[in-house]
C-alpha positions as CSV (number, residue, x, y, z in Angstrom):
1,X,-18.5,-30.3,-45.3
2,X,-15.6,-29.8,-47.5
3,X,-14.0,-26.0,-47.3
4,X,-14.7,-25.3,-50.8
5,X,-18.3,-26.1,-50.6
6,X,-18.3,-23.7,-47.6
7,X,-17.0,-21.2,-49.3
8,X,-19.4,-21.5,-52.1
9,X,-21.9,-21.3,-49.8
10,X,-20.5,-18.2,-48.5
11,X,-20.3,-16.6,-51.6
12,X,-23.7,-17.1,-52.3
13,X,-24.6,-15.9,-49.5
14,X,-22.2,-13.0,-50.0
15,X,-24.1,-12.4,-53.4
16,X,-27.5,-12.9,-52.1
17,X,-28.0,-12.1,-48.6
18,X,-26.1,-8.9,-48.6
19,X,-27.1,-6.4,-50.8
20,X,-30.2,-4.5,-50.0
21,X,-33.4,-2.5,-52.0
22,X,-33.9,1.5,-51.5
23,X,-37.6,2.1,-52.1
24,X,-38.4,5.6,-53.3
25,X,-41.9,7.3,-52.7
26,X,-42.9,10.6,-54.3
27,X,-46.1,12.3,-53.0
28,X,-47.2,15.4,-55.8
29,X,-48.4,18.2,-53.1
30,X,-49.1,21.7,-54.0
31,X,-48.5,24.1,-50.7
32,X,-48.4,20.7,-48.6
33,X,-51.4,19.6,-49.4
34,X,-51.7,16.4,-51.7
35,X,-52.0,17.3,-55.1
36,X,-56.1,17.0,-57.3
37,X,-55.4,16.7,-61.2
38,X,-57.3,18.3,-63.0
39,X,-58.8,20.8,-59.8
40,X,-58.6,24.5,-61.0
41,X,-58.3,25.4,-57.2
42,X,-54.1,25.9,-56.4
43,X,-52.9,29.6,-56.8
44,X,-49.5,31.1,-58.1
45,X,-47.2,34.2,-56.4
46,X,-49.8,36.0,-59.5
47,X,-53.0,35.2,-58.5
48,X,-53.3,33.2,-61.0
49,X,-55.9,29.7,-60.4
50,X,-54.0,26.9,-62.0
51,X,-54.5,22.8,-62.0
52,X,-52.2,20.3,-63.1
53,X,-53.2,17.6,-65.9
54,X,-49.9,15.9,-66.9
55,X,-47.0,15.5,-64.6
56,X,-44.7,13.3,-65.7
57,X,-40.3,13.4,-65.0
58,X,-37.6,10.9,-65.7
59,X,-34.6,10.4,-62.3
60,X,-31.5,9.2,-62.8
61,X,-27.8,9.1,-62.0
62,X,-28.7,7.4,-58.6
63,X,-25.8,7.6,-55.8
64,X,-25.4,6.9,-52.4
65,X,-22.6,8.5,-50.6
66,X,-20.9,6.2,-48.0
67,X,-19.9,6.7,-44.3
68,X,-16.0,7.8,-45.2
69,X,-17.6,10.3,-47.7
70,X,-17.5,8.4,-51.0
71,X,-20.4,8.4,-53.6
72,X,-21.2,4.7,-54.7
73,X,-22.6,5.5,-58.4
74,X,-25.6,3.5,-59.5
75,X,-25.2,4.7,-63.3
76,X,-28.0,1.9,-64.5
77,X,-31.3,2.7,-62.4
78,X,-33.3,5.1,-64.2
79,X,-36.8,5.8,-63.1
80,X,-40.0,7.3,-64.8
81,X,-42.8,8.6,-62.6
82,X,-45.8,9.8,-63.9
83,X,-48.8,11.3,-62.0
84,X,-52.0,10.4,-64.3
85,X,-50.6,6.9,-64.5
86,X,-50.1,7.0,-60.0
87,X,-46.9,5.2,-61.2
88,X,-45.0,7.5,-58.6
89,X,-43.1,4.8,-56.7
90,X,-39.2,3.3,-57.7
91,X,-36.7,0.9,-56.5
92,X,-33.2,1.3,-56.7
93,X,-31.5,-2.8,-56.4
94,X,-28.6,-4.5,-55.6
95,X,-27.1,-2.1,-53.1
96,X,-24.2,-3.1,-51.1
97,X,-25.6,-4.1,-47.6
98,X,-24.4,-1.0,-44.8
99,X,-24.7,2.2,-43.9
100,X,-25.0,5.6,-45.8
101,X,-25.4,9.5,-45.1
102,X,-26.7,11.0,-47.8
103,X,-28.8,10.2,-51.6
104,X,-28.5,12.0,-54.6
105,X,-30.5,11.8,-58.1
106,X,-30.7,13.7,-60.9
107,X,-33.9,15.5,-62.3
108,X,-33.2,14.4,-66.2
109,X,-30.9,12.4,-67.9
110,X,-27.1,12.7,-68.6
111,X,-26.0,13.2,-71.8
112,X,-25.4,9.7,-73.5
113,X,-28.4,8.5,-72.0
114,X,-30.2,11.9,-73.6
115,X,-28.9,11.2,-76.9
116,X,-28.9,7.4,-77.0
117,X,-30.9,5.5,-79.6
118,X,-34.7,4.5,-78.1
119,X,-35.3,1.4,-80.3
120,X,-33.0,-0.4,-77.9
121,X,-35.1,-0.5,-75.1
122,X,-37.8,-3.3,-73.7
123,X,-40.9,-2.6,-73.7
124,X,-41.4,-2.0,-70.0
125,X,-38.2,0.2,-69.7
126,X,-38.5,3.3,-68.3
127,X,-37.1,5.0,-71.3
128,X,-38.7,3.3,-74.0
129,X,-41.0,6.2,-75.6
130,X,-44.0,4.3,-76.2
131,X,-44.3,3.9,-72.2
132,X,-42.9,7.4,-71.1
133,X,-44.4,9.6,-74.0
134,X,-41.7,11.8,-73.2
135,X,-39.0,11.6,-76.0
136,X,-39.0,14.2,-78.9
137,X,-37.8,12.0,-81.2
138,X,-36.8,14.0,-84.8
139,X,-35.7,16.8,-82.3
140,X,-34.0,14.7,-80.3
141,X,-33.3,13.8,-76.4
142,X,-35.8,13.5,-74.3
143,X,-38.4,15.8,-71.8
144,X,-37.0,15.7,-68.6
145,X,-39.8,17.5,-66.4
146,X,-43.6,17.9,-68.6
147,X,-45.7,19.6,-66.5
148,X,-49.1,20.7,-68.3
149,X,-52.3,21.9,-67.2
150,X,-55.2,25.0,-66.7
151,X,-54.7,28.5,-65.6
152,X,-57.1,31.5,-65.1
153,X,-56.3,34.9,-64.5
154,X,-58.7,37.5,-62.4
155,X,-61.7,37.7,-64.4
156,X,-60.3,35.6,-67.2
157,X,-61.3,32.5,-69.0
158,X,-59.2,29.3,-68.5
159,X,-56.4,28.8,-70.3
160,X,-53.6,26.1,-71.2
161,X,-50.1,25.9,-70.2
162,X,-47.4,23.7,-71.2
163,X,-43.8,23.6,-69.6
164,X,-41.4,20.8,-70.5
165,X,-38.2,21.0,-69.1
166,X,-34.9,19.5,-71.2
167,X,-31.7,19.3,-72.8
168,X,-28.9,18.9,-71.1
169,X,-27.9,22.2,-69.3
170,X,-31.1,21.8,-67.4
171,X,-30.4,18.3,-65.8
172,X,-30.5,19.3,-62.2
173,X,-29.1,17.0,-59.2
174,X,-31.1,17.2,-56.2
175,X,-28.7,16.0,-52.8
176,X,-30.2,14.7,-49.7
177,X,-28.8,14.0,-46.4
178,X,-30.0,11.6,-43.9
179,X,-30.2,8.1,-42.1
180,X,-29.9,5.9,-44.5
181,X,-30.0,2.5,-42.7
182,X,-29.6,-0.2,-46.0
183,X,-28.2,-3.2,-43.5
184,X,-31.8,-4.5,-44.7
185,X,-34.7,-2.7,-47.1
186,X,-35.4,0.4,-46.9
187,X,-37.9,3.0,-47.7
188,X,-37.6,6.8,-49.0
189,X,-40.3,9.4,-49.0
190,X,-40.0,12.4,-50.6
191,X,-42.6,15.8,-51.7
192,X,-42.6,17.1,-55.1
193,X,-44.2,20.1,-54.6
194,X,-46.0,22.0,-57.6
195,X,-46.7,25.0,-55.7
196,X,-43.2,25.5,-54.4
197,X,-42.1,24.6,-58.4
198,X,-44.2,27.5,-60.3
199,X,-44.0,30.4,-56.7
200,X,-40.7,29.6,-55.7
201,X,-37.1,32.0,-55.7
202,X,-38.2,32.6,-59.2
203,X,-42.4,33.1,-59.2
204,X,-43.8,32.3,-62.4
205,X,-46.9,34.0,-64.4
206,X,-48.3,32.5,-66.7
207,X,-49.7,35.2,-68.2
208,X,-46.8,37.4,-67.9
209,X,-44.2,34.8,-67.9
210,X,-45.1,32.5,-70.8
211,X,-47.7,29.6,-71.1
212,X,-44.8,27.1,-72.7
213,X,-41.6,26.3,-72.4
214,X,-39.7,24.0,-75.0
215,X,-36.1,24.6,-72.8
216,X,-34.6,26.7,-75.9
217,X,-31.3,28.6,-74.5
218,X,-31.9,31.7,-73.0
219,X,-35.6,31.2,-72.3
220,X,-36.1,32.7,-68.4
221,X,-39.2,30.4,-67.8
222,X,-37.0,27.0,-67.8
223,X,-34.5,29.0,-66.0
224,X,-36.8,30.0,-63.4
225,X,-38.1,25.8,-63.1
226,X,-34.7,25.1,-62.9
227,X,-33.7,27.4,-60.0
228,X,-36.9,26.6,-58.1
229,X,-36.9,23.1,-58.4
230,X,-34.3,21.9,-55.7
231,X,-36.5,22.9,-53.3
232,X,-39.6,21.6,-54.7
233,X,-38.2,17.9,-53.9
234,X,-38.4,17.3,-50.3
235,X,-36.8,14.5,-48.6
236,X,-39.5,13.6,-45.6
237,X,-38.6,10.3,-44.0
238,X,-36.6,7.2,-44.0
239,X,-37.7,3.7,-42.9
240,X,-36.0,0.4,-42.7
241,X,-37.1,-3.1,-42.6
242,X,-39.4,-3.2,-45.9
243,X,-40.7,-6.7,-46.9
244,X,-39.6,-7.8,-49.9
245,X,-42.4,-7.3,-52.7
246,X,-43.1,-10.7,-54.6
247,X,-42.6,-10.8,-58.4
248,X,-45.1,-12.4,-60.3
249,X,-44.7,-15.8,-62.0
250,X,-43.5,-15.9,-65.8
251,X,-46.3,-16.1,-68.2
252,X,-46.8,-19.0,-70.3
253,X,-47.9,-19.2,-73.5
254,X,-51.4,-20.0,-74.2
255,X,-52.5,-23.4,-76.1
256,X,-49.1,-23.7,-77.8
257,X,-49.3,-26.6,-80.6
258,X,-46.4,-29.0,-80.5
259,X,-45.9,-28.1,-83.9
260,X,-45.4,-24.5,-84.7
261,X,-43.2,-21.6,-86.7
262,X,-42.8,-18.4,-85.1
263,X,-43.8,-15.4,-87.1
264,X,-40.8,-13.1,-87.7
265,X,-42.4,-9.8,-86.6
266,X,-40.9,-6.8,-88.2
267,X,-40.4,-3.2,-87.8
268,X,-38.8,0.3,-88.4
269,X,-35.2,0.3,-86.3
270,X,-36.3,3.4,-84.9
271,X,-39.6,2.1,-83.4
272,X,-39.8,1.4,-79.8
273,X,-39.7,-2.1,-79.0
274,X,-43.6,-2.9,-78.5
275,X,-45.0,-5.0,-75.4
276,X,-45.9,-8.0,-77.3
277,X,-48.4,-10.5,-75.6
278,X,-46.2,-13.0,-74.1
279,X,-49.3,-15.2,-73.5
280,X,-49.8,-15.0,-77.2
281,X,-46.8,-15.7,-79.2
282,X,-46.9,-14.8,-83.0
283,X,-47.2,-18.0,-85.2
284,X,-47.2,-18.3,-88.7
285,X,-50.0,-20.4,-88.2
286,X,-52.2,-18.7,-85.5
287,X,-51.9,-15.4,-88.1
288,X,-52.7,-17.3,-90.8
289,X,-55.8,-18.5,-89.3
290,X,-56.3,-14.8,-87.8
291,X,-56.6,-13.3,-91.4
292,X,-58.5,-16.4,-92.5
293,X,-60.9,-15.4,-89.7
294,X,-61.0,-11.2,-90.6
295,X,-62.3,-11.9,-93.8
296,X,-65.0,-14.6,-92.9
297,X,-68.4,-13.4,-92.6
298,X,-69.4,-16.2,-90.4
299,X,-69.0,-13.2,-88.0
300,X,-72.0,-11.5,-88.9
301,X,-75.6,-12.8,-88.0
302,X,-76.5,-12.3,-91.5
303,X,-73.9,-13.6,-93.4
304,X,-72.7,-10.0,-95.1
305,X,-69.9,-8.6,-93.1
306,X,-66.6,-9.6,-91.9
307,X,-64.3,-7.5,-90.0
308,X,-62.8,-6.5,-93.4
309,X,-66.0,-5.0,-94.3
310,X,-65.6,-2.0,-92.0
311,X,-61.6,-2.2,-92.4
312,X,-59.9,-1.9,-95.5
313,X,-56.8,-2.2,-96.7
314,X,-56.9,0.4,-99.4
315,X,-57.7,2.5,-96.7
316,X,-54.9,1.4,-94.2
317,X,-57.7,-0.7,-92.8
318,X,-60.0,2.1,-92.3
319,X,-63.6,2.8,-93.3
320,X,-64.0,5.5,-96.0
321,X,-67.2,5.9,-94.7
322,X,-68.4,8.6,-92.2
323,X,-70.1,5.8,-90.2
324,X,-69.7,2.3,-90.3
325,X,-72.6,0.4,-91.4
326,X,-73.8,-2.9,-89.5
327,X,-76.6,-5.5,-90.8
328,X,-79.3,-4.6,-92.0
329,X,-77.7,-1.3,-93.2
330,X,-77.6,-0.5,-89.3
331,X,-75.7,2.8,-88.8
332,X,-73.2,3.2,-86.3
333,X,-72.2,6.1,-84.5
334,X,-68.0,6.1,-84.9
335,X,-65.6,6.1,-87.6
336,X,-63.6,2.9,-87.9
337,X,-60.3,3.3,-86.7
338,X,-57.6,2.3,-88.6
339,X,-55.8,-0.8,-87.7
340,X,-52.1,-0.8,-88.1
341,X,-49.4,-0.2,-85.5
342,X,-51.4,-2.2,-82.9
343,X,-48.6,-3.7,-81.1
344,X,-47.9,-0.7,-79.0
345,X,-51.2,0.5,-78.0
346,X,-52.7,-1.0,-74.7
347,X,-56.1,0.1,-75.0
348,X,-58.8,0.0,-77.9
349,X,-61.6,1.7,-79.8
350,X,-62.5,5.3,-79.7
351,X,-62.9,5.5,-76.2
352,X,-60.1,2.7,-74.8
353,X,-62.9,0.3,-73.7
354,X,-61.3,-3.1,-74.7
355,X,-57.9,-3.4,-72.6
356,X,-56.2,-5.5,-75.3
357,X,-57.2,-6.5,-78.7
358,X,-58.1,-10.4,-78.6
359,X,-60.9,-8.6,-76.5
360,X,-61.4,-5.8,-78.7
361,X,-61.8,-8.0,-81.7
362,X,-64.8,-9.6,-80.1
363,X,-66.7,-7.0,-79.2
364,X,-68.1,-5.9,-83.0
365,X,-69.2,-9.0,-83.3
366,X,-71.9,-8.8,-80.6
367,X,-72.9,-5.0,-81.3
368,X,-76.2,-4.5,-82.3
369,X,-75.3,-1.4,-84.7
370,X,-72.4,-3.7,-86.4
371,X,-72.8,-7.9,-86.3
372,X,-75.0,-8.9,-83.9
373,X,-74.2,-12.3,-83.9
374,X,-73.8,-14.2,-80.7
375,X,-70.5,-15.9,-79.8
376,X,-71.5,-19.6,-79.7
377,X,-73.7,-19.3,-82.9
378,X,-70.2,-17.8,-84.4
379,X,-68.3,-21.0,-82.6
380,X,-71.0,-23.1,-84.2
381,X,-70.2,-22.0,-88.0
382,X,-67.0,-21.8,-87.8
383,X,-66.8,-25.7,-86.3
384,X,-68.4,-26.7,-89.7
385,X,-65.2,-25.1,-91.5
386,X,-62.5,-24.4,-89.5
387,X,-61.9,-27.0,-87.3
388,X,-58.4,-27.9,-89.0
389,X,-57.0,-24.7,-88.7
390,X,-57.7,-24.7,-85.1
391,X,-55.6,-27.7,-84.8
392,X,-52.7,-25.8,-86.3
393,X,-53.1,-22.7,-84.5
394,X,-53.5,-24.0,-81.6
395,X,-53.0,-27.5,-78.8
396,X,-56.1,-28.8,-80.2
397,X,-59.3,-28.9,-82.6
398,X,-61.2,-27.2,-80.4
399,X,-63.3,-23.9,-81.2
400,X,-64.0,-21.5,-78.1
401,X,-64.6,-17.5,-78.3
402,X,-61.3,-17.1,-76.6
403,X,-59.5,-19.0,-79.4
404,X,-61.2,-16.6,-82.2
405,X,-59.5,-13.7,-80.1
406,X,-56.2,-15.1,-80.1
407,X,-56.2,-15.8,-83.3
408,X,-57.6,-12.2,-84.4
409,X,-54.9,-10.6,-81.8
410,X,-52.1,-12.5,-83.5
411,X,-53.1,-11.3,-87.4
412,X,-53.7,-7.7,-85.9
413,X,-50.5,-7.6,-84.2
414,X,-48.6,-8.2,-87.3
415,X,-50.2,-5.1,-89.4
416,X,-47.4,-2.8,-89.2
417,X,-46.5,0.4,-91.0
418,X,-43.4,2.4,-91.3
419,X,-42.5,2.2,-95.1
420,X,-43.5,5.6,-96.4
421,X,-41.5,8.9,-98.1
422,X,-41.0,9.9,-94.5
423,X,-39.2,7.1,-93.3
424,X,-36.9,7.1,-96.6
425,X,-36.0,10.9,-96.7
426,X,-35.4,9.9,-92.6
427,X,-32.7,6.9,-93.8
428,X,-31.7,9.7,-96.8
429,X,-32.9,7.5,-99.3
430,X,-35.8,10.0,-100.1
431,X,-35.8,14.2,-100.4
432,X,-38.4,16.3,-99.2
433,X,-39.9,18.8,-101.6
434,X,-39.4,22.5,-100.3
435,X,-43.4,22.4,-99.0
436,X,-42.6,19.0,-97.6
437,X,-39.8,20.4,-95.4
438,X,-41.3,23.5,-93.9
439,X,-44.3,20.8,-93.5
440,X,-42.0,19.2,-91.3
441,X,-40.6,22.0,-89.3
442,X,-43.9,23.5,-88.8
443,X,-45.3,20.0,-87.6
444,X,-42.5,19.8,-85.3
445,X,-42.3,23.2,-83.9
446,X,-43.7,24.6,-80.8
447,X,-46.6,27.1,-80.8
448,X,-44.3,29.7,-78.6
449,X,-44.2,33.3,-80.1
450,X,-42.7,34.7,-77.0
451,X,-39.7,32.9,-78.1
452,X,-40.0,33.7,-81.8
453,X,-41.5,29.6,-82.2
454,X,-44.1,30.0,-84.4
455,X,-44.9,26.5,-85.2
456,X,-48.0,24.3,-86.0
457,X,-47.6,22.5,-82.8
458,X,-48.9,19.1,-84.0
459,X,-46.0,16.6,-82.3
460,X,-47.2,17.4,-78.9
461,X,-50.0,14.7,-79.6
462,X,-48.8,13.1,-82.8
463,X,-45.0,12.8,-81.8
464,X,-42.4,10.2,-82.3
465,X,-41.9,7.2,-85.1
466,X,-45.8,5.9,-84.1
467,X,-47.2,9.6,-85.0
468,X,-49.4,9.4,-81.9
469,X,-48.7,9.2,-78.0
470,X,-51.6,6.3,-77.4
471,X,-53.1,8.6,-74.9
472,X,-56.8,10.6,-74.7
473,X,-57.2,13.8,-75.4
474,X,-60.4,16.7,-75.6
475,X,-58.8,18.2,-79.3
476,X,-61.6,21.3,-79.1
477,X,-64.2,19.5,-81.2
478,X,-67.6,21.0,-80.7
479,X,-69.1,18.0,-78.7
480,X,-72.2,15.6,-79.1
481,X,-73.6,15.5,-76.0
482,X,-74.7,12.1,-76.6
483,X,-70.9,10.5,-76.8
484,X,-68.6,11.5,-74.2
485,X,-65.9,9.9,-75.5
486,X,-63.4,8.2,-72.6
487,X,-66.2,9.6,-70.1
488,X,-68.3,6.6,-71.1
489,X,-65.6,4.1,-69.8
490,X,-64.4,6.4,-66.8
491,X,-67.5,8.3,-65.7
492,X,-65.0,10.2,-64.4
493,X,-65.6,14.2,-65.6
494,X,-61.7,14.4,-66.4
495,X,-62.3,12.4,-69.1
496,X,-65.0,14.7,-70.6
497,X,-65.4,14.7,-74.6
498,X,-61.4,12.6,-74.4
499,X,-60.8,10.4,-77.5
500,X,-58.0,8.2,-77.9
501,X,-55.6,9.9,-80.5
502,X,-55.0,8.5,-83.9
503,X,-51.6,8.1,-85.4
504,X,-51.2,10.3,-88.1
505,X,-49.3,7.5,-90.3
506,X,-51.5,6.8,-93.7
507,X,-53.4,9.8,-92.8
508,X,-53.7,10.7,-96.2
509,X,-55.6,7.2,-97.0
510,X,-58.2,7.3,-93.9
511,X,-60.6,10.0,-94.5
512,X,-63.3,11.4,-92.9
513,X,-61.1,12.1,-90.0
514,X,-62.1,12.6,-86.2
515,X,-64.0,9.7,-83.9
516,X,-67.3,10.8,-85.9
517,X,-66.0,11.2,-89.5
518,X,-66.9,15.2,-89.2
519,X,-64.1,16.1,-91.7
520,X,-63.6,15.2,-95.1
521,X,-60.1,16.6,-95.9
522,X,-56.9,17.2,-94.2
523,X,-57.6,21.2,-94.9
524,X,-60.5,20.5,-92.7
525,X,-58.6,19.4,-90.3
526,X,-55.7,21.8,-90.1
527,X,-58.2,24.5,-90.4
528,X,-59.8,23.4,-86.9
529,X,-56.6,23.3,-85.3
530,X,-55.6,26.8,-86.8
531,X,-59.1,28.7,-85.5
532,X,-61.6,26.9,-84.7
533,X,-61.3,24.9,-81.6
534,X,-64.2,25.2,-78.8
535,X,-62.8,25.9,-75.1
536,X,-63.7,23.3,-72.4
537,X,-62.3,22.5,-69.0
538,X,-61.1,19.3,-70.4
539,X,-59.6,20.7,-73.4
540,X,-55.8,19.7,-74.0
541,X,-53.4,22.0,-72.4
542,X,-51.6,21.9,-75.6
543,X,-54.3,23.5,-77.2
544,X,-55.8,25.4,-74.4
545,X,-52.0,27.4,-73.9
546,X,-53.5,28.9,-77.5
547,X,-54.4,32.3,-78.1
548,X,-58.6,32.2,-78.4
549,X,-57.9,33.7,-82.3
550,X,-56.2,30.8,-83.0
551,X,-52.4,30.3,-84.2
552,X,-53.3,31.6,-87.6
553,X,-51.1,29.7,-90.2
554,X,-50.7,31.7,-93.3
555,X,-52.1,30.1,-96.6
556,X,-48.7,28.6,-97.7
557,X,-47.9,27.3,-93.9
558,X,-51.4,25.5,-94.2
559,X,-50.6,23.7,-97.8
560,X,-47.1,23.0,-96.4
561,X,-48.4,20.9,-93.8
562,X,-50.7,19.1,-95.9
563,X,-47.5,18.3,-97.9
564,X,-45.7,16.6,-95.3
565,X,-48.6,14.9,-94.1
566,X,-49.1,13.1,-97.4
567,X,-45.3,12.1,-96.9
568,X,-46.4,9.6,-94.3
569,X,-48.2,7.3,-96.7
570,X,-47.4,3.6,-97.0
571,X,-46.8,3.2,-100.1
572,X,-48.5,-0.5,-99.9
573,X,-51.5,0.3,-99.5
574,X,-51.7,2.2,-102.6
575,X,-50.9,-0.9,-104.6
């Protein structure tokens, strides 16, 4: 073998061979003991009963500190863990092959990376805010540390708490020392212990201390997470030797015609990039035959409805009915949701039982209460119409339920809103009216009176560009015992009287509002959020951490909000 082909092999091997994988473990304990959600059994240095619902922190500023002392920075791995999503594993790659004494991360991130724009992100990064639900967006920067759940005093009803650590005086590094043998993979565990968080050098109360923390200067509660929290995180063993994990195979596009035009998908420059379906790819002409296919009442066994029956566009493809009505004038039991914004939601319907919407799309269709047509009787129509438009969609002529899906998927995916007063007055093309503005603060502004935050506290849920945070959430409606909302799918009792949470975007155009249509006007709505919410052990910590009067918006705070929530209106649906 020729020398330079040796030493191309030896750089390769250099490049390949040599570098190793640090895998990082988290176990959430409380006192030493594994951590429930959701178990109102852990107790505080004040007695107080407490359960966690939401933990959820962002690491970064990775470094491992060399034998002669040196720290070899890692400035581009940055890891979200979240409990509720058991996503509490990381991997930090491409570390030099060798020996080091020591590991050091950061609780939070550093200040560029706080303050950096979010719409740059992929889809599956661990800062994009559609995937972490943990970036305040108009406020700026992200949560570094939310840790939500229940509390109950002595004698007390349950209660709600809400602490979110941020900004950037409360990053915290956290410096371990040890064995850290990377001449081949390696492994990390570490504790994270809740107990050791809230009753540490600096004991929290709830009651006495404050049931939320939005990390203003000055506030002792952050101060106290931040002192306590170096000794929360526990480094407990090191292991070498771990197998590399296989990566899955790229995914290939499904029944891709040899003739095609891809859709140009568009969006606000402030949205996070969405997780598209890469077995899906938009096409003009798979849309096309999508929208073709939401109209058609070849759907229903009747003859009467389509899909656009239920979902209008006048009403940001919402039903303006309480409850949507099926054939034969069959009433449902739900509120159509409105159907815009799609890409970034990875679950469907009320309750989240469709897990994408190609399936989603097909499951009206054989409901009793809405079409209650069968698939192939639905395959059978549309093969005396459609069969062309098939061909273009798709590789082939041919008609299959899974096809339909596809098709509907790829028209959904492309209804998209983010063209509304808001949006301008954001990009200063537009100017809030006085009410709008104080509409706006008050949306965005914590419910915190012990720090003189008197807000609305509506972003908690309804956060971010999207206006909604995707996830499920009890909101203190009285319940029907007959729907249990997320329960249904879960049968898990966490999930109790849980609905997924609308975005707030057109929300002027898509009354009656709630899963079951109960409210006919936004004044309804703020009104149940002001006073009127019923208490539940599932019921959002963000709501629960409320006084049991209510938060009491004056008169004008109430209009003001109504205001601003009118600003989010697209305009083209009013054409």
């Amino acid at each position: 073998m020729h020398l330079s082909r040796l030493l191309a092999v030896a750089l390769l091997c250099a490049t390949t061979a040599f570098s190793s994988t640090l895998h990082l473990a988290v176990n959430l304990t409380a006192g030493g003991e594994t951590l429930l959600l959701d178990s109102l059994r852990y107790s505080n240095a004040a007695g107080e009963t407490w359960s966690i619902t939401r933990c959820s922190f962002l690491l970064s500023g990775f470094a491992l500190q060399k034998m002669d002392g040196n720290w070899m920075e890692m400035p581009d791995q940055i890891a979200w863990l979240d409990a509720e999503r058991r996503r509490l594993d990381t991997a930090l790659t491409k570390i030099p092959a060798g020996k080091y004494q020591a590991l050091r991360f950061h609780l939070g991130l550093d200040p560029a990376a706080n303050a950096a724009p979010t719409a740059q992100y992929a889809p599956d990064h661990p800062l994009n805010p559609n995937l972490n639900g943990l970036h305040w967006s108009w406020q700026g920067g992200y949560i570094f540390l939310a840790l939500e759940g229940s509390y109950r005093a002595a004698g007390q009803p349950p209660g709600g708490f809400s602490y979110h650590l941020a900004r950037d005086p409360n990053r915290t590094a956290l410096t371990y020392t040890g064995d850290f043998d990377l001449t081949a993979d390696a492994a990390a565990a570490f504790t994270f212990d809740i107990h050791a968080l809230l009753s540490g050098a600096r004991p929290l109360s709830f009651a006495g201390d404050g049931l939320s923390t939005h990390s203003h200067e000055g506030d002792p509660v952050v101060a106290a997470l931040k002192i306590n929290l170096p000794a929360a995180f526990t480094l407990q063993q090191i292991s070498s030797s771990i197998p590399t994990i296989a990566r899955p195979s790229p995914v290939k596009p499904l029944y891709l015609p040899a003739k095609h035009t891809a859709y140009r998908f568009t969006m606000s420059s402030y949205f996070p990039i969405p997780p598209l379906p890469r077995d899906n790819p938009l096409l003009e002409e798979r849309v096309a035959l999508g929208r073709r296919l939401f109209n058609d009442t070849a759907f229903s066994r009747d003859g009467t409805l389509s899909c656009a029956s239920c979902h209008t566009e006048a009403n940001a493809f919402t039903d303006a009915r309480r409850f949507s009505i099926g054939v034969e004038d069959r009433v449902g039991t739900r509120n159509g949701m409105p159907l815009f914004n799609l890409a970034w939601k990875t679950s469907f319907f009320w309750d989240g039982r469709a897990p994408s919407l190609r399936a989603q799309a097909l499951m009206p269709v054989q409901d009793h209460l809405e079409m209650d047509e069968k698939l192939e009787n639905v395959v059978a129509k549309l093969e005396k119409t459609s069969k062309a438009e098939f061909a273009r969609a798709f590789d082939s002529d041919a008609i299959t339920p899974e096809r339909i899906g596809l098709a509907l998927e790829n028209y959904l995916l492309t209804l998209t809103s983010y063209d509304s007063k808001f949006d301008r007055a954001m990009q200063g093309k537009d100017k809030f009216t006085p009410a709008e503005q104080r509409g706006f603060e008050l949306f965005m502004t914590e419910y915190e009176p012990r720090m003189g935050q008197r807000g609305a506290d509506c972003f908690h849920c309804h956060g971010g560009p999207l206006f909604t945070d995707h996830q499920f959430h009890n909101n203190g409606l009285s319940p029907v015992e007959s729907d249990t909302g997320r329960h249904r799918v879960t049968q898990n009792d966490r999930d109790l009287y849980k609905f997924s949470t609308p975005s707030l975007r057109n929300i002027a155009l898509t009354a009656p509002y709630m899963h079951d249509g109960r409210f006919q006007t936004l004044e309804e709505v703020i009104a149940h959020y002001d006073h009127n919410l019923r208490r539940s052990d599932t019921l959002d910590p963000n709501l629960a951490k409320h006084p049991a009067t209510g938060i009491r918006l004056s008169a004008d705070d109430k209009a003001a909000l109504v205001a601003f929530l009118k600003t989010l209106t697209d305009e083209k649906y009013t054409k």
